[in-house]
Structure formats: C-alpha cells, structure tokens
C-alpha positions as CSV (number, residue, x, y, z in Angstrom):
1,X,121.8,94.4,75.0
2,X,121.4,97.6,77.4
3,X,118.1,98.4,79.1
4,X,117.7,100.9,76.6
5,X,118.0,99.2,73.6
6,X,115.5,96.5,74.8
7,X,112.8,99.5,76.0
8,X,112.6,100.2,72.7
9,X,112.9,96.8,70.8
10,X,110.0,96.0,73.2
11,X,107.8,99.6,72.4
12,X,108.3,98.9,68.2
13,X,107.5,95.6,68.5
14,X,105.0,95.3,71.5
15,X,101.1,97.6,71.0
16,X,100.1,97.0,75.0
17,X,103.7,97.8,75.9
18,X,103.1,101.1,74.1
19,X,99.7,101.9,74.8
20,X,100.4,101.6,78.7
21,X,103.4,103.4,79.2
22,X,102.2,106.8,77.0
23,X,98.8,106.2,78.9
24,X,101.5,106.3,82.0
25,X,103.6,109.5,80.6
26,X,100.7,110.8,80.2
27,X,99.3,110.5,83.4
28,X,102.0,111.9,85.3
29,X,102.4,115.0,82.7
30,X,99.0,115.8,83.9
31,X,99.8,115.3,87.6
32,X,102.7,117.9,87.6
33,X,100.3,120.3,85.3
34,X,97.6,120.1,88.2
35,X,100.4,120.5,91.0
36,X,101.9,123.5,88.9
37,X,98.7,124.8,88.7
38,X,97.5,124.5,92.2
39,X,100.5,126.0,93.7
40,X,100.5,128.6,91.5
41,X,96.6,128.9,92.3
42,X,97.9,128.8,96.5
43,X,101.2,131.0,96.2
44,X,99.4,133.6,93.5
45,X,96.1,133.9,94.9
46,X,93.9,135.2,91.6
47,X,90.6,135.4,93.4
C-alpha cells in the first residue's frame, strides 16, 4: 500500500490521528493568514 492510501486508512480509522493533524492544518493556515496579513500591513501601509 502507497503512503497515501495508508494516510488515509489511518485518518478513518484513527480519532487522535485526525484530531492532530487538522489541529496542525489548521495551525499553519493561520500562520500564512498572519504573514499575508502582516506584509500586506508592511508593503501597504493603511495607517
């Protein structure tokens, strides 16, 4: 079996598994939203 096929064997069958890495997706997501937003707030100064 692939890598990928046992990812998500392990994310149906496994509730940590899952929990942890959305709780990690997450967590980056927001990391590029506040570096987006703080180079926006650096290159397009609003104040």
């Amino acid at each position: 079996m692939d890598i990928r096929g046992r990812f998500f064997n392990r994310w149906k069958s496994d509730y940590d598994f899952k929990t942890i890495t959305t709780a990690g997706l997450s967590l980056a997501a927001t990391g590029v939203f506040a570096l987006y937003n703080g180079f926006l707030g650096a290159y397009l100064p609003s104040v």
